[in-house]
C-alpha positions in Angstrom: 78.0 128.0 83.2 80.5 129.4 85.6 83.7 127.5 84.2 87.0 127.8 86.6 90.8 127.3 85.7 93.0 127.7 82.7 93.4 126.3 79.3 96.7 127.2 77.2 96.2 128.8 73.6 95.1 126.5 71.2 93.0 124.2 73.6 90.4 126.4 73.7 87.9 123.2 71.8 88.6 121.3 75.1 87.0 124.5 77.2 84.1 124.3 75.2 83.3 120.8 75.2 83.4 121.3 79.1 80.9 123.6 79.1 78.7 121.7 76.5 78.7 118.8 79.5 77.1 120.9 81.3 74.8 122.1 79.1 73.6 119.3 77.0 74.6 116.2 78.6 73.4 116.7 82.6 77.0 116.8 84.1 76.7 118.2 87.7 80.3 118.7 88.9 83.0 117.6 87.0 87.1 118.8 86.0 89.6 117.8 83.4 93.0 118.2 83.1 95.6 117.8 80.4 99.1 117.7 80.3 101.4 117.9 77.4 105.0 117.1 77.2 104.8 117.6 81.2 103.1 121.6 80.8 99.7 121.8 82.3 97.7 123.0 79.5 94.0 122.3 80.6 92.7 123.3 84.4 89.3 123.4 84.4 86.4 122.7 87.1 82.9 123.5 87.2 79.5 122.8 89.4 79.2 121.1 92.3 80.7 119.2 94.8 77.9 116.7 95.4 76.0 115.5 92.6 72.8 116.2 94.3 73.9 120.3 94.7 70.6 121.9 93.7 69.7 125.6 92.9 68.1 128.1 94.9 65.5 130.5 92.9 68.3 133.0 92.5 70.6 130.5 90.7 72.9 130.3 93.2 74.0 127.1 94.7 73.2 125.8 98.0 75.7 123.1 98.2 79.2 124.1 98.0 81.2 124.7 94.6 83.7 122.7 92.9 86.7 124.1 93.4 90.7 123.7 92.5 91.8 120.4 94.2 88.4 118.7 94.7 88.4 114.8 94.5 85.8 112.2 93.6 86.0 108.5 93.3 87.3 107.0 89.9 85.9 103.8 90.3 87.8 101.7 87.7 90.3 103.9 86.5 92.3 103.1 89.9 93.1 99.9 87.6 95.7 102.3 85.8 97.2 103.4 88.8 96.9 100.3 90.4 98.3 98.4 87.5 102.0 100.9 87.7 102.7 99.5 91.3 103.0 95.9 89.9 105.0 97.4 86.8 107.5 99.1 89.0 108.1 95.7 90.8 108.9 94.3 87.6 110.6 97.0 87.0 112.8 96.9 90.2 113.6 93.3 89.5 111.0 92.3 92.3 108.1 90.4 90.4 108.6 88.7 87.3 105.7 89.2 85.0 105.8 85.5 83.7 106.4 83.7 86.9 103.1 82.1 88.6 101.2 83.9 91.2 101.7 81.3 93.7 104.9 81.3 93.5 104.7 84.6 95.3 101.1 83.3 97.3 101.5 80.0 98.0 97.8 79.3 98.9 96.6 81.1 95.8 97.6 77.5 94.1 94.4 75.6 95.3 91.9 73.8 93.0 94.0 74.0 89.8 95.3 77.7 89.6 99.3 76.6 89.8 99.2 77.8 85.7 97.6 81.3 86.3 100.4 84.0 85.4 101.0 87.2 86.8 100.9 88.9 83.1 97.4 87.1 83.5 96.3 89.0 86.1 97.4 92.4 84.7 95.7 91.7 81.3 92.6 90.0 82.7 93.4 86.3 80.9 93.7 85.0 84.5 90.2 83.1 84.2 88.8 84.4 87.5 86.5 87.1 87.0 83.7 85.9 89.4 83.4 84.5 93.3 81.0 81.9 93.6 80.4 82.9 97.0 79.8 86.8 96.9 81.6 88.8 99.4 79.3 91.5 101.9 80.6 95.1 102.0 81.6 94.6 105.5 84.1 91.5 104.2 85.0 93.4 101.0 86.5 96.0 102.9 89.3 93.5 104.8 91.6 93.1 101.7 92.8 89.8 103.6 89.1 88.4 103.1 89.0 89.3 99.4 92.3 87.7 98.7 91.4 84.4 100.5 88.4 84.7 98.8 90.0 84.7 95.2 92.5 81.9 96.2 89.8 79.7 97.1 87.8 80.2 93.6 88.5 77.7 91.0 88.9 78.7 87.5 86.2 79.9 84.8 88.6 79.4 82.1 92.1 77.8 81.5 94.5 81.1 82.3 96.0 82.8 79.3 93.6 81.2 77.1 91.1 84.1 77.0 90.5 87.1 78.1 87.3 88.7 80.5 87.4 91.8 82.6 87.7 91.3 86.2 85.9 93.6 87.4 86.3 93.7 91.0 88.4 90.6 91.4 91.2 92.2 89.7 91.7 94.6 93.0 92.2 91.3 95.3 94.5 89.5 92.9 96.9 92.8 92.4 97.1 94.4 95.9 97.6 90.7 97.6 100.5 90.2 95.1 102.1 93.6 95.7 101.6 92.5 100.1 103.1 89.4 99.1 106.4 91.0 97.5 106.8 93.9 99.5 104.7 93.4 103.2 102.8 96.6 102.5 99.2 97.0 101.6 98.9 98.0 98.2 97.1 101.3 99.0 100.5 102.5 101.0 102.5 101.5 98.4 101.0 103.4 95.7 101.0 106.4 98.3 104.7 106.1 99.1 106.3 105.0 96.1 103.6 106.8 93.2 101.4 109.6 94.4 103.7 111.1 96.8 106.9 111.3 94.6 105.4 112.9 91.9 103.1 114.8 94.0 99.8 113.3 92.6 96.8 114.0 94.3 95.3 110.4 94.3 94.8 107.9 97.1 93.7 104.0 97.1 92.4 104.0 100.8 91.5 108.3 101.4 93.2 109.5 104.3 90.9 111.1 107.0 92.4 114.3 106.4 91.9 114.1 103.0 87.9 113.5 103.0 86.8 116.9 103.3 87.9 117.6 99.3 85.9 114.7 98.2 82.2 115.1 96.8 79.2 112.7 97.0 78.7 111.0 93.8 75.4 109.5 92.6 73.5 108.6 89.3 72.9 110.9 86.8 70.9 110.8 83.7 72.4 111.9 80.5 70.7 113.0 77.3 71.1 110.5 74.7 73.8 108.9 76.2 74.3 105.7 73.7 77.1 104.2 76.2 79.7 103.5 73.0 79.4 100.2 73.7 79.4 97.6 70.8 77.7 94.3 71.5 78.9 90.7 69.9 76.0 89.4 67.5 73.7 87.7 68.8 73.8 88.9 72.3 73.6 92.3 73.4 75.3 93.8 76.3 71.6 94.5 78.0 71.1 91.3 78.1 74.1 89.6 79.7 74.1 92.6 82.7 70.1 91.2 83.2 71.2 87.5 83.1 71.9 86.4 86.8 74.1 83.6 85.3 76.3 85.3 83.1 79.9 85.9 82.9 78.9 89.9 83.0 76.6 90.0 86.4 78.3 87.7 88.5 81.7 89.6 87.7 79.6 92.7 88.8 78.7 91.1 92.0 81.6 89.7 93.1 80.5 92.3 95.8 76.6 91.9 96.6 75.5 94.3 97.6 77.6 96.9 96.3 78.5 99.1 99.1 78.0 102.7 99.1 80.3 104.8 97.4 79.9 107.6 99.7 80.5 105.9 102.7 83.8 106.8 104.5 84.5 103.4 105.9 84.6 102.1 101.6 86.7 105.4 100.9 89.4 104.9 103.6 89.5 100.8 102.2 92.1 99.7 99.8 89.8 98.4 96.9 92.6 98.6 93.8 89.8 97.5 91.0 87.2 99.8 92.4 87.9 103.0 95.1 90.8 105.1 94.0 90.1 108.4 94.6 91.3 111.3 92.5 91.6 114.8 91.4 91.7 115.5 87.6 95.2 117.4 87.5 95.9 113.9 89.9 95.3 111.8 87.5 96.4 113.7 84.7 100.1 114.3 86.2 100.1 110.3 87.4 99.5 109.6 83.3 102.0 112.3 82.6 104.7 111.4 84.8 104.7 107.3 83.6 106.3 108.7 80.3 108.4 112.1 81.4 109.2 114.1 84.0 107.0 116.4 85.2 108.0 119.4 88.0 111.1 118.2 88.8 109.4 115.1 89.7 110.6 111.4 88.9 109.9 109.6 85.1 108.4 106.4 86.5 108.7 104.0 83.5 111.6 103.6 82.0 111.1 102.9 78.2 110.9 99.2 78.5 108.5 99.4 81.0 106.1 101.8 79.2 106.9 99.7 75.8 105.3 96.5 78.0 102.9 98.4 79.5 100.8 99.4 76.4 102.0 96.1 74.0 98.7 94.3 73.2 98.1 91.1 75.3 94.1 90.5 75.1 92.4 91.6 71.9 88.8 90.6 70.6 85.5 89.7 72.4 85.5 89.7 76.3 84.0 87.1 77.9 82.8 89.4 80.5 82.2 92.9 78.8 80.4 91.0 75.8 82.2 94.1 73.4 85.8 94.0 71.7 88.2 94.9 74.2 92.2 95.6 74.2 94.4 95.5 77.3 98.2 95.6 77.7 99.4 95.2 81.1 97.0 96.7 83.1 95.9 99.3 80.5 93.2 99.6 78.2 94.4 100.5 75.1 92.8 102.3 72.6 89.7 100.9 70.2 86.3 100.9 70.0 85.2 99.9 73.2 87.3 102.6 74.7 88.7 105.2 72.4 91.4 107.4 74.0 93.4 110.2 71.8 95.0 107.5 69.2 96.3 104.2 68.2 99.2 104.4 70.7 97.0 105.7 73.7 97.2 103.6 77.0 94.9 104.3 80.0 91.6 103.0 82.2 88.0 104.6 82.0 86.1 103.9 85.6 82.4 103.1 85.0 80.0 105.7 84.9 82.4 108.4 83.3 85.9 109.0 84.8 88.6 108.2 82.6 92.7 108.7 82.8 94.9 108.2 79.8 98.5 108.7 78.2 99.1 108.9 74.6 103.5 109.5 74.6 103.7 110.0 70.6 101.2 113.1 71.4 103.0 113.9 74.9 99.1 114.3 76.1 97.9 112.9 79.6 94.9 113.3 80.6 92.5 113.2 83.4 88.5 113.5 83.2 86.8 112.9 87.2 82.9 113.5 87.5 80.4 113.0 90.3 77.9 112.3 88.2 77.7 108.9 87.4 75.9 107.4 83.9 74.8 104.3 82.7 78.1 103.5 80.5 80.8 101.1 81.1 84.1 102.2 79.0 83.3 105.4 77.1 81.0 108.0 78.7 79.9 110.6 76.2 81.3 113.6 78.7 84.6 112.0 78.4 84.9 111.3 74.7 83.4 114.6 74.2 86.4 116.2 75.8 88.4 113.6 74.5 87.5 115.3 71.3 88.5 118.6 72.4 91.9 117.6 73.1 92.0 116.0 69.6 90.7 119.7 67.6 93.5 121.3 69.8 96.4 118.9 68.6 
């Protein structure tokens, strides 16, 4: 495996859990990144471009390379960066975390959802994970029609009582709220007020200029990949994803069909649960520069913030996931259904395999993007195995 980029001394076990990706469990193009104490000290990229890159008789490729700045989609790990434009509000004394959402959407309040908090939204105890009427593609991609979709929806559960992932009705709620407060579309925001002051390469809504750097992305099939997914007794995960009724499909297809992922007109939407686009170093240096400064470029938490940020709000079974899941404000935190570097670790895996994290007792960050999309939900084997690496090197 022709493996690209750098890794500092002494993180030399993250190199060669790369290459064992590639070897043993069917990644296609993929790059990581790692920061510590804001130093770079894992660069590395490898494959393809497109997931379906094939191989002429020589060996050679016959689709272009990977290379040094390609991007993929992220799928749900644009929650993380999603999640720090509503901090930074807070932050800037613009949203208050415990104030309703209708206070700051008045028509949000219909059928019974004047109680619903915005520290609900953020750590999915909001009690609106589904739409009973499924938006098209076509509608998803108008943020306006998602967000009157959600206001609309009445309740699952009684907010704050319980916690369920919102899958892709998370995206609505967050990027209406952050219109509401400042009159810009969410994917501008995070673009003017994240990405481009600490010189991030990720976008939520890609540029046209941009979209030559990013890959097609497909299935893949990995090699004993077991998912590291935990079920509750008595009903596995299989079974609620195969149950039209459940909590877990109907969350999924809040969006029916689901649109393409390659397609450039769901790329350039603003889709804050779902189509954040990324490099690896992107996302590493975003996780990186929530804790510290990193090339001259601005700390974007303060410690409060960051303290809030990754402070337990939803712990135990998930009415949607049907595993044991932890969130602080719009973070996973680390556990069992999504194990990250250690007990302090906040972050957000995207489904299928990417995954963005910060662990600020470690001074790690770290970014993981793939186009090669698996089976699992919260912790792909490729990602843990690197994970690992990063572990061995500390």
């Amino acid at each position: 495996m022709d493996v690209n980029g750098t890794v500092a001394e002494g993180f030399e076990p993250v190199r060669e859990a790369f290459v064992r990706n590639f070897e043993v469990l069917g990644e296609r193009g993929a790059a990581v990144a790692v920061y510590r104490d804001g130093r770079r000290v894992v660069d590395l990229w490898a494959g393809t471009k497109d997931v379906d890159g094939t191989k002429d008789v020589d060996g050679t490729a016959d689709s272009a390379p990977w290379e040094r700045g390609t991007a993929q989609i992220v799928r749900s790990a644009t929650k993380g960066v999603a999640a720090a434009a509503l901090l930074l509000l807070h932050q800037r004394g613009l949203l208050d975390l415990d104030a309703p959402v209708g206070e700051y959407w008045p028509e949000f309040k219909a059928v019974g959802k004047e109680r619903v908090l915005v520290r609900h939204v953020l750590s999915h105890r909001a009690g609106l994970p589904v739409l009973d009427e499924p938006l098209t593609p076509e509608e998803a991609l108008d943020p306006l029609r998602g967000a009157e979709a959600v206001a609309r929806q009445a309740l699952v559960w009684e907010p704050g009582t319980d916690h369920g992932y919102h899958a892709l009705t998370y995206g609505w709620l967050l990027g209406e709220l952050v219109r509401r407060v400042t009159g810009r579309g969410v994917g501008d925001w995070i673009a003017e007020e994240i990405a481009g002051p600490v010189g991030a390469d990720l976008w939520v809504g890609l540029p046209a200029a941009e979209a030559g750097r990013v890959g097609r992305s497909g299935r893949v099939e990995a090699p004993g990949n077991a998912g590291g997914l935990r079920s509750r007794p008595k009903r596995s995960v299989t079974e609620a994803y195969d149950d039209p009724a459940s909590l877990t499909r109907r969350a999924f297809a809040a969006i029916t069909p689901f649109p393409d992922q390659n397609d450039p007109a769901y790329r350039a939407a603003s889709l804050p649960a779902t189509n954040g686009i990324a490099t690896a170093e992107g996302l590493a240096r975003f996780y990186a520069s929530l804790a510290g400064e990193v090339g001259g470029g601005p700390r974007l938490f303060t410690p409060g913030t960051l303290a809030a940020a990754r402070a337990e709000e939803s712990a135990g079974p998930d009415r949607v996931l049907v595993i044991n899941t932890r969130f602080g404000l719009g973070y996973m935190l680390h556990g069992s259904a999504s194990p990250f570097l250690d007990a302090g670790s906040f972050g957000h895996p995207g489904r299928g395999g990417s995954l963005g994290f910060a662990d600020p007792e470690s001074g790690i960050a770290f970014g993981y993007v793939t186009n090669g999309f698996s089976k699992t939900v919260t912790a792909d084997p490729r990602a843990q195995a690197l994970v690992r690496g990063v572990r061995a090197a500390l």
